[in-house]
C-alpha positions in Angstrom: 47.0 67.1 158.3 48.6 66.0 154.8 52.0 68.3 154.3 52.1 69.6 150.7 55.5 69.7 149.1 56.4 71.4 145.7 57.7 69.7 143.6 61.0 71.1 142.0 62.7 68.6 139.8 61.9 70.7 136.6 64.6 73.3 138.4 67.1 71.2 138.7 67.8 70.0 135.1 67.5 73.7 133.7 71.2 74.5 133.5 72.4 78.1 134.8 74.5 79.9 133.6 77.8 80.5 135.7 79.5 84.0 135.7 82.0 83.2 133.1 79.9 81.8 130.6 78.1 85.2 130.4 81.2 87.1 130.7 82.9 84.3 127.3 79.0 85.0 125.6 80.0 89.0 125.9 83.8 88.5 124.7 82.1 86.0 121.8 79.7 88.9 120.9 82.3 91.5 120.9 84.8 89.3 118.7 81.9 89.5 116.5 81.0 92.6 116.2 85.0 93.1 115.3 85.1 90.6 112.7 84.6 93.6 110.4 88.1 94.3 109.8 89.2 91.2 109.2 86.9 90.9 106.1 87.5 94.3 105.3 91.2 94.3 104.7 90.2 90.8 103.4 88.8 92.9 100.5 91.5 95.8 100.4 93.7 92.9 99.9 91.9 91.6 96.9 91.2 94.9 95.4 95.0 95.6 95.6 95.4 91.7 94.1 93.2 92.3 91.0 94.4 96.4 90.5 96.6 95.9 87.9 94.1 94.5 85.7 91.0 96.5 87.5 93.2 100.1 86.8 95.1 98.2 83.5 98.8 98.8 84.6 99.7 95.5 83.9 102.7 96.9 82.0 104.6 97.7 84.8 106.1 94.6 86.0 107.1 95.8 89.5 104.3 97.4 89.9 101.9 94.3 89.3 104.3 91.7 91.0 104.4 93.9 94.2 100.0 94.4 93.9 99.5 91.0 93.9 101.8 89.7 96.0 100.9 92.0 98.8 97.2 92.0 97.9 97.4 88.0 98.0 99.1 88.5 101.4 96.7 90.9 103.0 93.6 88.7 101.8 95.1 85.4 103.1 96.1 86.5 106.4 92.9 88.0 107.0 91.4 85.2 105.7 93.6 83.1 108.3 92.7 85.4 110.8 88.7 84.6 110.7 89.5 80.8 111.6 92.6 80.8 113.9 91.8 83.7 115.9 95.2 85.5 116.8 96.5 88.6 117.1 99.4 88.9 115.0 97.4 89.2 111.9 96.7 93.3 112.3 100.6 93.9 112.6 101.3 92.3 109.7 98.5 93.7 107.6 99.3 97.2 108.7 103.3 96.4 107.8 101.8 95.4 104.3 100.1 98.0 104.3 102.9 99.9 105.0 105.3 98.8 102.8 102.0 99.3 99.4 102.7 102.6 100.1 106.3 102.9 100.1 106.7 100.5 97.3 106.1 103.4 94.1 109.2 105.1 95.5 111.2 102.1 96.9 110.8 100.0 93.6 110.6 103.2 91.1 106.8 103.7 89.6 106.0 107.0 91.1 105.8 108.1 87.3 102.7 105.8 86.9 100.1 107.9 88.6 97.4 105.0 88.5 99.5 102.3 89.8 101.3 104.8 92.4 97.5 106.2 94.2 96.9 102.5 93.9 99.3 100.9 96.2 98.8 104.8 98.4 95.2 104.8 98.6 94.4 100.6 99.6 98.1 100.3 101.1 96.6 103.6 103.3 93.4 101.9 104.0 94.4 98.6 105.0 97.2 100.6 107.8 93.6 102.0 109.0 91.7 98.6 109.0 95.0 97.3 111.1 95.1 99.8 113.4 91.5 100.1 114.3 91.6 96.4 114.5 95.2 96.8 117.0 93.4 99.9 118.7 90.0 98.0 119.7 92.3 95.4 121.3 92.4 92.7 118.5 90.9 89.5 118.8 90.6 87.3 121.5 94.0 84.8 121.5 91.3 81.6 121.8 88.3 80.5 120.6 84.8 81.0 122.7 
């Protein structure tokens, strides 16, 4: 009586997965799906840059000087914050943020309506973008 055996080599070169590598592929898709706000406030943070000229109160020195310097800001951190990955980044976005709209009445152009409900209005929306981005839990501290 011949014995028949099966022959199951092709099963052992498939890999499995182990339970952490579907558990990193979740936390990957996740980080993802959150990658939004980074490029979002990326944008704020360019629009704020590029308002002066956009909204043509160039004029006002303070006002321009503080637009781009804290639209430059916002856009490099989140641009830093797409490769390295870290937490941090949504704190100091929202300070930024912060700070846009407290700047008309700290540096003394709430008389300029265009370049006042500019700093407000993205200043306001990147705080949001940051704290969405701090409330969903941030991004993971490493890489996937």
């Amino acid at each position: 009586m011949a014995h028949v055996t099966q022959d199951h080599s092709s099963d052992h070169r498939r890999p499995r997965a182990a339970a952490g590598s579907v558990a990193r592929s979740w936390e990957a898709r996740r980080w993802e799906a959150r990658r939004w706000e980074d490029w979002g406030n990326m944008v704020l943070g360019l629009l704020l840059a590029l308002s002066p000229w956009l909204l043509r109160f160039t004029g006002l020195e303070g006002a321009t000087l503080n637009a781009v310097i804290i639209g430059g800001l916002v856009c490099a951190l989140s641009a830093l914050a797409l490769t390295l990955l870290d937490r941090w980044e949504a704190y100091i976005s929202g300070l930024l943020g912060v700070w846009a709209m407290l700047s008309p009445w700290l540096l003394g152009f709430t008389a300029y309506d265009v370049a006042m409900l500019a700093h407000i209005g993205l200043g306001g929306l990147v705080v949001v973008v940051a704290a969405i981005e701090i409330w969903q839990g941030g991004k993971p501290d490493t890489a996937v």
